[in-house]
C-alpha positions as CSV (number, residue, x, y, z in Angstrom):
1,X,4.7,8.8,-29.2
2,X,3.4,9.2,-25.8
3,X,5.9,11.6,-23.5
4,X,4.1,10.5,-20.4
5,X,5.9,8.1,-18.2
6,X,4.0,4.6,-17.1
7,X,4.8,5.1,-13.5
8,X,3.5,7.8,-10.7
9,X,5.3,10.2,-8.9
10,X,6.5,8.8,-5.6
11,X,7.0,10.5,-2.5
12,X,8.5,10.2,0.3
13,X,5.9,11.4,3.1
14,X,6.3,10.3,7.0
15,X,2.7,11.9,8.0
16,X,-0.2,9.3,8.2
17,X,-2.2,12.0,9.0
18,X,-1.3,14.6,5.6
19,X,-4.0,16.0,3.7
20,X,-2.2,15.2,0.6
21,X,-3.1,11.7,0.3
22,X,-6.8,10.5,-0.2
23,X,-6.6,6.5,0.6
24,X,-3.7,5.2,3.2
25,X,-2.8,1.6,2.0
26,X,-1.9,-0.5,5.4
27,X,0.0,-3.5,4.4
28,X,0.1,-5.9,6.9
29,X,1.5,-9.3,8.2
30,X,-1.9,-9.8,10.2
31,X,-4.3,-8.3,12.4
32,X,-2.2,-8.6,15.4
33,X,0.2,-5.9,13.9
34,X,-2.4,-4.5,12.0
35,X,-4.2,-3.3,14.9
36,X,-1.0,-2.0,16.9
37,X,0.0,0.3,13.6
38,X,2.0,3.6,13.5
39,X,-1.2,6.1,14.2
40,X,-3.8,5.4,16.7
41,X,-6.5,6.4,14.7
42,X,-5.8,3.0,12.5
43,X,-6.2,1.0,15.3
44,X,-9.4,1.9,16.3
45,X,-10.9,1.6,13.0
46,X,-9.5,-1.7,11.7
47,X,-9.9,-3.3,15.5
48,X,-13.7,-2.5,15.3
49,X,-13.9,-3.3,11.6
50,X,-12.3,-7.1,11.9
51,X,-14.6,-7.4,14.7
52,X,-17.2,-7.7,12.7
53,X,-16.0,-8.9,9.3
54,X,-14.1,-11.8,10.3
55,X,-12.9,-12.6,5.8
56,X,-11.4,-8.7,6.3
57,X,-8.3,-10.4,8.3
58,X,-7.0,-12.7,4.9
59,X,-8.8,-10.4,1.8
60,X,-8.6,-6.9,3.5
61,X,-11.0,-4.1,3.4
62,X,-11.8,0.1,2.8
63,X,-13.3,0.8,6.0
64,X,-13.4,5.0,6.9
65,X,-10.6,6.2,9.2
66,X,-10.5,9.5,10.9
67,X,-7.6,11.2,9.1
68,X,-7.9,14.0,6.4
69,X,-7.5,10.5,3.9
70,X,-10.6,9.1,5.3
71,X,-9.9,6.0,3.9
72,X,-8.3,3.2,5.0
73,X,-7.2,0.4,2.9
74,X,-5.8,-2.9,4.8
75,X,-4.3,-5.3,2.6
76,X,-2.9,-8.5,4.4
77,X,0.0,-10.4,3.7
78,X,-1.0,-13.8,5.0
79,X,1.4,-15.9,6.9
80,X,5.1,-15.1,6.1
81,X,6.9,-17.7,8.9
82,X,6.6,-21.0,7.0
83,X,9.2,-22.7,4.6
84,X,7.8,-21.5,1.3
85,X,7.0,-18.1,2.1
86,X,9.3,-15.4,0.4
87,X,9.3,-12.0,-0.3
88,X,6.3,-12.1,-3.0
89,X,3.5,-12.4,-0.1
90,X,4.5,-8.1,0.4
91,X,5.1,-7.5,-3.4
92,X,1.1,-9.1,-4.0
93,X,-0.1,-7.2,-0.8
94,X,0.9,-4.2,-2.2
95,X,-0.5,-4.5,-5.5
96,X,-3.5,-5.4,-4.2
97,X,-4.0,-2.8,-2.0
98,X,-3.0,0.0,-4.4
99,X,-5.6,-1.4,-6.8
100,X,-8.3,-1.9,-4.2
101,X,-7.4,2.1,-3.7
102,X,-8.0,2.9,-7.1
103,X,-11.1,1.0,-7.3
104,X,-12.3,2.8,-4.4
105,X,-11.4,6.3,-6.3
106,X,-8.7,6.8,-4.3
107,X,-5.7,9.0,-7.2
108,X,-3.0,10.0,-4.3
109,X,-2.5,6.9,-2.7
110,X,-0.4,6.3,1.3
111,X,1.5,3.2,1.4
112,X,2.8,2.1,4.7
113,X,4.2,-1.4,5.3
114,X,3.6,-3.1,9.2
115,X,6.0,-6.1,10.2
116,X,7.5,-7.1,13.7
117,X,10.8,-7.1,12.9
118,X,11.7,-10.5,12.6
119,X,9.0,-11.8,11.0
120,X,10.3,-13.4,7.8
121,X,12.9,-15.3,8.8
122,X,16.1,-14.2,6.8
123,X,14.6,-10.8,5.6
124,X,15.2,-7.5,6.8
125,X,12.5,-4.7,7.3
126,X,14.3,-2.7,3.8
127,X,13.3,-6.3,2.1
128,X,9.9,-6.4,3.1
129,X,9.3,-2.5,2.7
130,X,10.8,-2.7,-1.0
131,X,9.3,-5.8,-1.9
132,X,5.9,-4.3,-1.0
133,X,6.4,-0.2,-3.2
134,X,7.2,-2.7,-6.2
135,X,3.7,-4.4,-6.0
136,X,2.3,-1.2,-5.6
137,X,4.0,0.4,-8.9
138,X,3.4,-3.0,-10.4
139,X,-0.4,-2.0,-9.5
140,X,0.2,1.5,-11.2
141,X,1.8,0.6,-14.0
142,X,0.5,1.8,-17.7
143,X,1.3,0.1,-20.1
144,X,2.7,1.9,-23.3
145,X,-0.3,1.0,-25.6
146,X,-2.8,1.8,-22.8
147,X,-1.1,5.7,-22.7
148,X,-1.1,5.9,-26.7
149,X,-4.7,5.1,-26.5
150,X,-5.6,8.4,-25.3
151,X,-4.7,11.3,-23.1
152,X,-7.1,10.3,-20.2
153,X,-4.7,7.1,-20.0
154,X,-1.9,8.7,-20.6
155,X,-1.9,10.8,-17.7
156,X,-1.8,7.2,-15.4
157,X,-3.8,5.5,-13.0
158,X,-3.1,7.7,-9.6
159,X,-1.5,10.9,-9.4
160,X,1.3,10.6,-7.0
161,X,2.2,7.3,-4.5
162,X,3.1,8.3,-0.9
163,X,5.6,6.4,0.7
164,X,5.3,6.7,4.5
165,X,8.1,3.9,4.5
166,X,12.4,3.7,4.9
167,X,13.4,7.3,3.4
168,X,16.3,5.1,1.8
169,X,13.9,2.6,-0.4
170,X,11.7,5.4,-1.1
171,X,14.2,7.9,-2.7
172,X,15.6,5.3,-4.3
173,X,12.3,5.2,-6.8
174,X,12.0,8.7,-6.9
């Protein structure tokens, strides 16, 4: 029986800009907030890159970002104002941003959620930022026949998840 457990480490880390992390996952309501994000080297580099890729803004991208990460993964949400959207458009952002990560090599993995407050109507910010970490575990998951299978799977798909969200929601996993 396999003592490994099927989900990463998570931690809590506010830093953008910490070596410890080789990918940053940017999960995003749009380009409008994606390009005013928490560190201005984002900006810059997701501004010039949905310049020029105009299918980046609705399937997202790895584009290089000047941060010890060096990678930058944006991974839209699509339009969360109308009557059908829920909570789900964060929780499928998130897994595919983690998984675009991992197929881009990234193993330590930076998730940070952008949102105008506001900008689900009904939801809070805690809402959006936890319905978005459980895509990304869902996108790290292993399942228990995948870890019996062998060490190499056993040991999981990414090393540790940073959480550069709420403190609250992200203790809360750990």
């Amino acid at each position: 029986m396999s003592s490994a457990i099927p989900l990463p480490r998570t931690v809590v880390c506010k830093e953008l800009d910490s070596a410890q992390h080789d990918a940053l996952v940017l999960i995003s309501t749009g380009p409008a907030v994606a390009t005013t994000p928490p560190h201005p080297a984002l900006a810059a580099a997701l501004t010039a890159h949905l310049e020029l890729d105009q299918t980046a803004k609705s399937k997202g991208c790895v584009i290089p970002v000047s941060l010890p990460c060096r990678r930058l993964v944006f991974s839209p949400t699509g339009p969360v104002d109308r009557d059908y959207d829920d909570l789900r458009r964060f929780t499928d952002a998130g897994e595919a941003g983690v998984k675009r990560a991992m197929a881009a090599g990234s193993k330590r993995p930076l998730v940070v959620v952008s949102a105008l407050p506001g900008c689900m109507p009904g939801r809070t910010q805690e809402q959006m930022e936890l319905a978005a970490l459980l895509g990304c575990l869902e996108a790290t998951y292993t399942t228990l026949e995948m870890r019996e299978t062998s060490k190499e799977k056993a040991a999981g798909k990414v090393e540790v998840l940073g959480w550069a969200g709420s403190e609250e929601i992200g203790r809360a996993h750990v």
